[in-house]
C-alpha positions as MATLAB code, in Angstrom:
seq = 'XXXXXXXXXXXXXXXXXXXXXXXXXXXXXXXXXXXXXXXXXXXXXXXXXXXXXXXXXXXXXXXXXXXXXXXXXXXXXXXXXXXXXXXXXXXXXXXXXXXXXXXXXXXXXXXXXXXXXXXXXXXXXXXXXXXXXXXXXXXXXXXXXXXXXXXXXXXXXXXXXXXXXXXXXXXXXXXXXXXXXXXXXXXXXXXXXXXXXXXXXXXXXXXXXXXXXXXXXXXXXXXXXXXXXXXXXXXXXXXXXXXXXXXXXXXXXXXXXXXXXXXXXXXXXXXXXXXXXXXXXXXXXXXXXXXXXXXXXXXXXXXXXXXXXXXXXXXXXXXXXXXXXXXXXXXXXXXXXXXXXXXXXXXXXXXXXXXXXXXXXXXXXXXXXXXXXXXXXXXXXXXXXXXXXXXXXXXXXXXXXXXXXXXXXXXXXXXXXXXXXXXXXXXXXXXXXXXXXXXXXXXXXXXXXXXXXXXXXXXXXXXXXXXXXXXXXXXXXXXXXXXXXXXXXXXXXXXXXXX';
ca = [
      -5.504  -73.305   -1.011;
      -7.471  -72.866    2.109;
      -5.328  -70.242    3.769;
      -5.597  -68.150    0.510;
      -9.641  -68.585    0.210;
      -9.873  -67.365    3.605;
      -7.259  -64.752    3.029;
      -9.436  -63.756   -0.146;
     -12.349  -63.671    1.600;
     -11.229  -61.295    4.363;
      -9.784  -59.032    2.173;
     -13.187  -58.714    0.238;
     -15.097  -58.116    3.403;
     -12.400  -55.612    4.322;
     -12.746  -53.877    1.370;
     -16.524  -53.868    1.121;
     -16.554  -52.828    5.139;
     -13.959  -49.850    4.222;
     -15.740  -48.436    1.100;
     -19.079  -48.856    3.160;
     -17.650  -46.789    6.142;
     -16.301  -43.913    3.291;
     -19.271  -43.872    1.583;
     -21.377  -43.412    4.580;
     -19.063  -39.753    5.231;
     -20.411  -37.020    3.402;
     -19.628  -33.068    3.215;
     -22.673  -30.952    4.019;
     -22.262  -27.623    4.692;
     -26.068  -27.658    5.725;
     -27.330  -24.667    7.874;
     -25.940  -25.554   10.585;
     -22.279  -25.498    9.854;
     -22.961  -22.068    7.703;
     -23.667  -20.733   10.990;
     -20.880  -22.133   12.506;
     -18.722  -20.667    9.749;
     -20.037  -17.537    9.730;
     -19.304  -17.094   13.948;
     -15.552  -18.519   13.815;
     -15.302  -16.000   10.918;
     -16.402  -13.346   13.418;
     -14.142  -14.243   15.887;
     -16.887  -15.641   17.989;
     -15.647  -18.581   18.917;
     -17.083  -20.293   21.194;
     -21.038  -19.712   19.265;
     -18.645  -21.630   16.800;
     -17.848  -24.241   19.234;
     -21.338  -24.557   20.224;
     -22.770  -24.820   16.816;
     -19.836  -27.605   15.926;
     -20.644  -29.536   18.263;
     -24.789  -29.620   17.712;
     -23.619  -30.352   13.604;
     -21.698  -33.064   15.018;
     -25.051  -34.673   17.061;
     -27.088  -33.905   13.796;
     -25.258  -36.414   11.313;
     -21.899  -38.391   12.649;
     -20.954  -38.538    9.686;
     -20.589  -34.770    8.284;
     -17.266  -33.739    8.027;
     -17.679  -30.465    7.222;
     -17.987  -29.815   11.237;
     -13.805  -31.033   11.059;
     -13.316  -28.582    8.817;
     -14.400  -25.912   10.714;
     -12.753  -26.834   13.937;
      -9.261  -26.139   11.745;
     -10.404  -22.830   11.356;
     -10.857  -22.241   15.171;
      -7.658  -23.882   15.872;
      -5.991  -21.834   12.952;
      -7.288  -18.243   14.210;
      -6.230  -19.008   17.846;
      -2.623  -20.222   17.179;
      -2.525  -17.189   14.184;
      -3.925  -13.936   16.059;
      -1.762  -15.364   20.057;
       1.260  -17.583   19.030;
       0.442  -18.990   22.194;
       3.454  -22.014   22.157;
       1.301  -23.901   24.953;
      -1.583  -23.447   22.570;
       0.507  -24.900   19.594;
       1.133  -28.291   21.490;
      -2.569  -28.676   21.792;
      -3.406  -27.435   18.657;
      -0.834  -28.158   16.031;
      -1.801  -31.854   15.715;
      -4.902  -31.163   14.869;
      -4.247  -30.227   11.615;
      -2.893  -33.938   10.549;
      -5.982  -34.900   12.346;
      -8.247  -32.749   10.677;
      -6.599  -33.731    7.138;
      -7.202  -37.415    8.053;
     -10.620  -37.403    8.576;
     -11.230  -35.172    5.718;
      -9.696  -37.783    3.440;
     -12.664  -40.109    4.594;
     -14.944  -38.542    2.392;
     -16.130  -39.001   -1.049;
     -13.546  -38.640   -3.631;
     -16.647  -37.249   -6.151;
     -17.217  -34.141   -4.004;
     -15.443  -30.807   -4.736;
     -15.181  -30.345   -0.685;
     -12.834  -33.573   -0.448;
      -9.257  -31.846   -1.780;
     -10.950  -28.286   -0.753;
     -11.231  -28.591    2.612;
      -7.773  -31.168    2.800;
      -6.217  -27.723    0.630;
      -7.321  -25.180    3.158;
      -6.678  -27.216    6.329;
      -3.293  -27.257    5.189;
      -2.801  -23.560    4.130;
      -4.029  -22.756    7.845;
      -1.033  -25.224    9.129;
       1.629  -23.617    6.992;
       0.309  -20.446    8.266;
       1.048  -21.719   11.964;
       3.773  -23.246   10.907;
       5.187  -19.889    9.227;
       4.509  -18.351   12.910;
       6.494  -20.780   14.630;
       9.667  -20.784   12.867;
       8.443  -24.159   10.790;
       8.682  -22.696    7.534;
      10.319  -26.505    5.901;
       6.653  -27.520    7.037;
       5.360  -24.591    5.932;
       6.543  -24.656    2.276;
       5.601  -28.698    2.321;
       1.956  -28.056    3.316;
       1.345  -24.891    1.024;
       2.957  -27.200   -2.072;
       0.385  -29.815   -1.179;
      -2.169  -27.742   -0.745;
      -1.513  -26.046   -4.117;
      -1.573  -29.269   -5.662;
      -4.713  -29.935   -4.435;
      -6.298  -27.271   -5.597;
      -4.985  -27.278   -9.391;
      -6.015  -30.586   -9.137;
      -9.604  -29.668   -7.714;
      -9.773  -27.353  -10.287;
      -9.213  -29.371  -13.316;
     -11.886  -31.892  -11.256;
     -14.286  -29.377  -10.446;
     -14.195  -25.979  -12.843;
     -17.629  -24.543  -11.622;
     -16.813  -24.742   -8.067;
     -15.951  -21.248   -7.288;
     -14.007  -21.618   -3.587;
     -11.518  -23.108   -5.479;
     -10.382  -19.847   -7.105;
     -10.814  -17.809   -3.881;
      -7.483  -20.006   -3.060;
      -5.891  -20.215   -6.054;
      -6.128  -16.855   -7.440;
      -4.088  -15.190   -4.354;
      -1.277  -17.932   -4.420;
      -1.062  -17.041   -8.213;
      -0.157  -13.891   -7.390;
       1.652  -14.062   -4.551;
       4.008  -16.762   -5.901;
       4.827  -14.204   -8.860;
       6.443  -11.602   -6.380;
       8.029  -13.609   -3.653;
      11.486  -12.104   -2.266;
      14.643  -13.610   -2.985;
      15.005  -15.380    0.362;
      11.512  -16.909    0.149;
      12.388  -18.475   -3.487;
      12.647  -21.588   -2.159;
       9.077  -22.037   -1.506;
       8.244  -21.132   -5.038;
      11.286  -23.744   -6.224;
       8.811  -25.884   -3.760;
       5.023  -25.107   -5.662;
       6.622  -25.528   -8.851;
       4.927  -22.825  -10.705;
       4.807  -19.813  -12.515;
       2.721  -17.027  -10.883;
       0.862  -14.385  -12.549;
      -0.449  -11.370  -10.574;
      -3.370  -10.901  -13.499;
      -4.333  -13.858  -14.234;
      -4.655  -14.213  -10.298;
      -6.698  -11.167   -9.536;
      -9.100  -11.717  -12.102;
      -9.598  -15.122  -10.200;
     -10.425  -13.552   -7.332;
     -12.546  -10.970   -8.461;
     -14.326  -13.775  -10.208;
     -15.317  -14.772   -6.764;
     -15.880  -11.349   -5.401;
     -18.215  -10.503   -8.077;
     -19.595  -14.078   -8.240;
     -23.347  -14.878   -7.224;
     -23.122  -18.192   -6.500;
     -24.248  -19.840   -3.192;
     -20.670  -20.578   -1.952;
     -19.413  -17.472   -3.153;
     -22.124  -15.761   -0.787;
     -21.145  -18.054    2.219;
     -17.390  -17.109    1.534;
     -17.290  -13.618    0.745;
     -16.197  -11.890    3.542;
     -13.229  -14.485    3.834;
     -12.574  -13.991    0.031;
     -12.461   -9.901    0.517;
     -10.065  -10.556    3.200;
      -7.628  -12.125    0.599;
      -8.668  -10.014   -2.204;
      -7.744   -6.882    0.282;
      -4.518   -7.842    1.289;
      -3.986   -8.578   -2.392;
      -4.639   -5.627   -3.639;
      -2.832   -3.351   -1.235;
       0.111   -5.286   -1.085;
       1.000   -6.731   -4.185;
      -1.429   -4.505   -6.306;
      -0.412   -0.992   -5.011;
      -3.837   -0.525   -4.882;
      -4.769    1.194   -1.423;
      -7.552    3.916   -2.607;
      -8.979    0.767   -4.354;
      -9.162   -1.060   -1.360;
     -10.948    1.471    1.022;
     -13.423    2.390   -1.443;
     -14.292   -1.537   -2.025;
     -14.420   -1.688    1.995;
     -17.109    0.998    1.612;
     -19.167   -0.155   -1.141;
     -19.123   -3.229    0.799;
     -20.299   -2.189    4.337;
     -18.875   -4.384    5.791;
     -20.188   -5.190    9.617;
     -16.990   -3.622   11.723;
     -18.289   -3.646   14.498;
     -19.617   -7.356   15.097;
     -17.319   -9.255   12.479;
     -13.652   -8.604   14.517;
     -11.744  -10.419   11.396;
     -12.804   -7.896    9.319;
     -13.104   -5.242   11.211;
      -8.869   -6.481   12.295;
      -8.193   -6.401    8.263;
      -9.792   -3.225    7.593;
      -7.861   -1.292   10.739;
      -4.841   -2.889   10.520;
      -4.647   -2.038    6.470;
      -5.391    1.669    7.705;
      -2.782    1.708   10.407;
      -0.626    1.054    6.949;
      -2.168    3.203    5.047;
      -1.505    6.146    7.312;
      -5.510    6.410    8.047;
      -5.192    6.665   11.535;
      -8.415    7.986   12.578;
     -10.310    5.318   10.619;
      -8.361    2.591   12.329;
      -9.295    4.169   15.833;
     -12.821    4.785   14.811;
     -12.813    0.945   13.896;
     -10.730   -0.329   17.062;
     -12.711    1.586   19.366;
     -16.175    0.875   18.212;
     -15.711   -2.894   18.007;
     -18.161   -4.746   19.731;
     -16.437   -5.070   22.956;
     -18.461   -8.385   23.911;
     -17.051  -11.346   25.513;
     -17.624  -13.920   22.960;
     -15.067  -12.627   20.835;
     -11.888  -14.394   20.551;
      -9.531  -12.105   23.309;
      -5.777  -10.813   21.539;
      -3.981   -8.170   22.534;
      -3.566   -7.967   19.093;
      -5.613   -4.880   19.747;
      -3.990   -3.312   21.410;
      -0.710   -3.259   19.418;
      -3.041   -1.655   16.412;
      -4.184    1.226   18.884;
      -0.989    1.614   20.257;
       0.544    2.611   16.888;
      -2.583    4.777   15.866;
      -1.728    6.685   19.964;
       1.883    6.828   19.331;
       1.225    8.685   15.128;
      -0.530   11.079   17.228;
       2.099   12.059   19.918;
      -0.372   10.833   22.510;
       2.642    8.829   24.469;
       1.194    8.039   27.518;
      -1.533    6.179   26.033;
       0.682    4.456   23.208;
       3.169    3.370   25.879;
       0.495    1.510   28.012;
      -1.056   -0.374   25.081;
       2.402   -1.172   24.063;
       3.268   -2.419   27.915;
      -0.136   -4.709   27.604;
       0.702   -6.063   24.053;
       4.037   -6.903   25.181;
       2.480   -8.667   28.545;
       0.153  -10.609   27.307;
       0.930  -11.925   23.933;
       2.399  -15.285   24.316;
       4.028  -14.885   20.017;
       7.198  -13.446   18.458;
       6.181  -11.823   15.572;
       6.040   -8.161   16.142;
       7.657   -8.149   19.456;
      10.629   -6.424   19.193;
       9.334   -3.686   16.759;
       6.704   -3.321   19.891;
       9.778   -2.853   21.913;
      11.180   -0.641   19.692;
       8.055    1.430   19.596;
       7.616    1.681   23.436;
      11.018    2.648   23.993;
      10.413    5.916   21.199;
       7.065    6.495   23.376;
       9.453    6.860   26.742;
      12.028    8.818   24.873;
      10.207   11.261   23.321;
       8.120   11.549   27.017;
      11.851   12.365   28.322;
      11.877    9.276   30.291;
      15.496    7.988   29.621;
      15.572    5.054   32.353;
      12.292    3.421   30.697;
      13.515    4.338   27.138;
      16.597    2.925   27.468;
      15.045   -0.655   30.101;
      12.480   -0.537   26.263;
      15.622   -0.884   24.069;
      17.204   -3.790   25.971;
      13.841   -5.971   25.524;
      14.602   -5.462   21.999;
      17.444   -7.507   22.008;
      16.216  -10.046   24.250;
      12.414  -10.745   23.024;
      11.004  -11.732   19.965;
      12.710  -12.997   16.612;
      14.168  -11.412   13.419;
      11.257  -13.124   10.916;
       9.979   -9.725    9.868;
      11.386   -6.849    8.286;
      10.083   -4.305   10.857;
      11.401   -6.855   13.884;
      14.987   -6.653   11.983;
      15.386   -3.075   11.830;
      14.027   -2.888   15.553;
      16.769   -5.479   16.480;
      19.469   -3.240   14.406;
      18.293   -0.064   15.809;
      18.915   -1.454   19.507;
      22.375   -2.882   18.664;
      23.780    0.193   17.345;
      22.336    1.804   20.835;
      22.269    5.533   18.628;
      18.579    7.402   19.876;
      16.915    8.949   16.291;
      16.870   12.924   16.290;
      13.620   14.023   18.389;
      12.134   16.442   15.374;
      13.318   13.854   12.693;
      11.559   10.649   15.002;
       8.658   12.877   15.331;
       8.046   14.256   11.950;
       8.343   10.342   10.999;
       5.895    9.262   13.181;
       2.983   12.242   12.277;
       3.733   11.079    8.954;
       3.271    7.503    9.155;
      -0.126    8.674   10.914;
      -1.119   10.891    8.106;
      -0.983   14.105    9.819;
       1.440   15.758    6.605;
       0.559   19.156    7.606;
       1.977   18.875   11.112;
       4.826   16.874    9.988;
       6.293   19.284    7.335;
       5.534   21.892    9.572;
       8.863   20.551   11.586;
      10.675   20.062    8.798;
       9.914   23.049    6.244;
      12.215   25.250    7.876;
      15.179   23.064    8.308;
      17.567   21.796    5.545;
      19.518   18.557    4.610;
      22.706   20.916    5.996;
      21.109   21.293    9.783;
      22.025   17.727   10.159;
      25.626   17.162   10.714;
      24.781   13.123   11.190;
      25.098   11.615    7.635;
      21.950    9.511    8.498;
      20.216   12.701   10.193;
      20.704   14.087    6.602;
      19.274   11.128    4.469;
      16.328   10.332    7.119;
      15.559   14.412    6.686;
      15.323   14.486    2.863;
      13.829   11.146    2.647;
      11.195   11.888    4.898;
      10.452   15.252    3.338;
       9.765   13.732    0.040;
       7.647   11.259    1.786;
       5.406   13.779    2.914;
       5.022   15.571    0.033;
       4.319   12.456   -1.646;
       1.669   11.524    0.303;
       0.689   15.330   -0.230;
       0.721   14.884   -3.668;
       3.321   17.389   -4.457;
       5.039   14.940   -7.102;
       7.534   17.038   -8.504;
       8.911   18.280   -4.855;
       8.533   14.664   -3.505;
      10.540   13.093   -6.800;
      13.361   15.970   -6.543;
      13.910   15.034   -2.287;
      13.525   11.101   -3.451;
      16.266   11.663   -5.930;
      18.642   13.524   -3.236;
      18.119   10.715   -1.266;
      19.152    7.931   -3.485;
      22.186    9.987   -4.404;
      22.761   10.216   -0.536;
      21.743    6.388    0.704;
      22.410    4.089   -2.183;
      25.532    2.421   -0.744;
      24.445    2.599    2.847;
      22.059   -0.015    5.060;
      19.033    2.334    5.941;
      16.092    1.805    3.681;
      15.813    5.373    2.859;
      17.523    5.439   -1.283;
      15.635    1.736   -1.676;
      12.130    3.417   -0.298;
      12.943    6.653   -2.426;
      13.165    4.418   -5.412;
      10.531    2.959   -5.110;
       8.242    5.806   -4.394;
       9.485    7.157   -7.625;
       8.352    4.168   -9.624;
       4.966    4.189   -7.735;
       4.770    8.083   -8.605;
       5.900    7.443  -12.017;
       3.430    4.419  -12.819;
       0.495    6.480  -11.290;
       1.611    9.207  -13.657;
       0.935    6.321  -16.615;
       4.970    6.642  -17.531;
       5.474    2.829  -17.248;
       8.390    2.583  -18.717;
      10.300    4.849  -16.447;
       8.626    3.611  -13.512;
      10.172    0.342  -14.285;
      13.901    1.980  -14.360;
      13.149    2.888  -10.838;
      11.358   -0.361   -9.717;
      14.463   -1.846  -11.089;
      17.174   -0.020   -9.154;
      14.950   -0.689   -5.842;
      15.884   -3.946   -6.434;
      19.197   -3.659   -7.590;
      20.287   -1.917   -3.993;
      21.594   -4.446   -1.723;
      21.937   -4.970    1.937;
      19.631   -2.546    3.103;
      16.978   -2.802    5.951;
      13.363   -4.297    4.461;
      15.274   -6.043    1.738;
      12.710   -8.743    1.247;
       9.311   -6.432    1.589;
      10.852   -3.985   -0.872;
      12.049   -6.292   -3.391;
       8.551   -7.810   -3.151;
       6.728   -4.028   -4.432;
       9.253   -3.266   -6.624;
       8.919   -7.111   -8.197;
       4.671   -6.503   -8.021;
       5.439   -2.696   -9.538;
       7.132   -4.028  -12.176;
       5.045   -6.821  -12.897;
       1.843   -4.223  -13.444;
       3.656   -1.867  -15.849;
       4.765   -4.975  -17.714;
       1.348   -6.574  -17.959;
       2.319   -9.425  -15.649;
];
């Protein structure tokens, strides 16, 4: 009777210690740690570091400072895929999740911050090669936030998450299903962009702290999944936002222009960064400026941003398309022995994780050089220069080509360009010829031609065919960007359907 008195007794005091200790822990995202948040969102780092660490002195007991070291560890390990980096970092996250869990149940910060600490792991993770991790952390963190939202309906950050993993789970490739199998849900690309828009539109204090973070989502959003890119650069505009002191946004609004053939606006933004030394350091940088030198034929340049990129980023994603890309720089400079040393490190660097990084790794195996006019008219064109690039092209025909793939790349790439002319009619009949030419072969040209024709189509407002072509993007099988352009066609025909 004793030993269980005594045994009561200690577990009361250890109870009222424990809840005493958690109830002293509190989330304030006071001043302080709005400053903090709004440097590591500028890529200045160590200001972030700095201000941490004085939010930390101020009150023990904030945890909000925890939260914002995940973010510092989560841009680092994101932008570098430095591996030495990731044994330092990585166990942070668990860390960081940990503490966060000391906080008050009652606050809409406690499964917040737990849900975005563990979106910027899976993100890591995702860039490592982790993805079972990966599709474990973004289930619980999706759990969390349904849950937060059910707790907390008027606290707006919730749906700057939410919303973009609505959508996103309603268009995920066939090899990714298994992390949808893993959220257990339904997406909807509507009902998820009118979340986030909710936020971006929203006037509320946290939506004001978060916005540029939330137009960051909303942007990739919208030019990705929504099809959406003159949307995008006018909301950049009407924005205005800072790109020259905030590098994450001014990264997101060049790197979307590299891919939206704006290649002047990505070098205006690249090159007018502020070049100051409290910015986080990638050569991230220079892989965006190398692509915007090599769309413009200047070689020399492209090739030594490309040799920097390639040594000095410590990461895999990207590399052997980089590879790839240096070697067309040398070969189209008429340097065979550095074109052909290029190709090799496309075999031996890098990983297969991305589409681009696949085709790279094909190109190199098969060891064939593209067709000098054809490489160039592709690469003017991907820049946005149309008028140069047909100008190569407009006097040759399909029947110049004796290669079977010389003649698909030529009439796919001449109804690219007058796509993005907006020549519909000419672009459709060349997309056409080129499904009739591709569809049983690997190239992406017929499953890029189809899906230009639904995009054409849907802009047109003829929904209904667009989806016919959506559909037979899909429908063509082992072809080169499988996953990327199952994902449009699956967003394309989400939007005509009302999705």
């Amino acid at each position: 009777m004793k030993f269980t008195l005594q045994k009561l007794v200690f577990s009361l005091l250890f109870c009222i210690a424990f809840f005493t200790v958690k109830a002293g822990k509190v989330y304030d995202f006071n001043a302080t740690c709005q400053q903090a948040y709004k440097e590591i969102t500028s890529l200045r780092l160590e200001n972030g570091e700095r201000l941490i660490a004085q939010a930390k002195a101020e009150n023990p007991d904030n945890l909000i400072p925890y939260f914002l070291n995940s973010y510092i560890d989560f841009f680092i390990l994101f932008f570098n895929e430095d591996p030495a980096e990731l044994k330092i970092r990585e166990p942070h996250f668990d860390d960081y999740v940990d503490i966060l869990d000391e906080g008050p149940s009652s606050s809409p910060f406690y499964n917040y911050c737990r849900a975005v600490v563990l979106i910027q792991a899976a993100c890591v993770e995702i860039k490592f090669g982790e993805r079972w991790s990966a599709g474990w952390d973004f289930r619980k963190a999706f759990g969390l936030i349904k849950d937060n939202r059910k707790k907390f309906p008027g606290f707006v950050p919730n749906n700057m998450l939410y919303g973009p993993m609505q959508v996103v789970a309603g268009t995920i490739p066939d090899g990714y299903k298994w992390i949808a199998g893993l959220f257990g849900i339904k997406g909807s690309i509507s009902k998820g962009m009118t979340l986030m828009q909710g936020v971006i539109n929203s006037n509320d204090s946290y939506a004001r702290l978060f916005a540029n973070e939330a137009a960051f989502y909303y942007c990739y959003v919208s030019f990705y999944i929504q099809n959406q890119p003159e949307k995008v650069f006018q909301f950049i505009r009407q924005k205005n936002f800072d790109l020259v002191n905030n590098h994450l946004m001014a990264y997101m609004a060049a790197n979307l222009a590299v891919n939206n053939k704006m290649n002047e606006f990505a070098r205006d933004v690249i090159e007018n960064r502020n070049r100051s030394s409290a910015y986080m350091q990638t050569p991230v940088w220079n892989f965006e400026l190398a692509y915007v030198q090599m769309r413009h034929l200047e070689l020399e340049d492209a090739a030594k941003n490309f040799e920097y990129f390639l040594s000095h980023f410590k990461g895999k994603f990207y590399v052997k398309d980089a590879c790839e890309k240096l070697a067309w720089c040398y070969y189209l400079m008429g340097n065979t022995a550095a074109a052909n040393n290029a190709r090799q490190m496309v075999l031996k660097r890098g990983n297969t994780d991305t589409d681009a990084d696949k085709e790279a790794n094909k190109n190199a195996k098969a060891g064939k050089w593209p067709t000098p006019l054809l490489l160039k008219a592709r690469v003017l064109n991907d820049g946005g220069y149309n008028q140069q690039a047909i100008s190569l092209l407009r006097s040759k025909s399909a029947n110049d080509f004796t290669d079977a793939t010389d003649k698909l790349e030529y009439t796919y790439r001449t109804g690219r360009i007058y796509d993005d002319m907006n020549y519909d009619d000419s672009a459709v009949k060349y997309y056409q010829a080129a499904i009739s030419l591709g569809i049983n072969r690997t190239e992406y040209y017929a499953s890029r031609a189809a899906l230009q024709i639904g995009m054409i189509y849907e802009k047109q407002g003829n929904k209904q065919l667009a989806i016919q072509y959506y559909q037979k993007c899909l429908a063509m099988q082992n072809h080169d960007y499988k996953d990327s352009m199952d994902q449009k066609a699956k967003s394309g025909i989400a939007r005509c359907s009302g999705g």
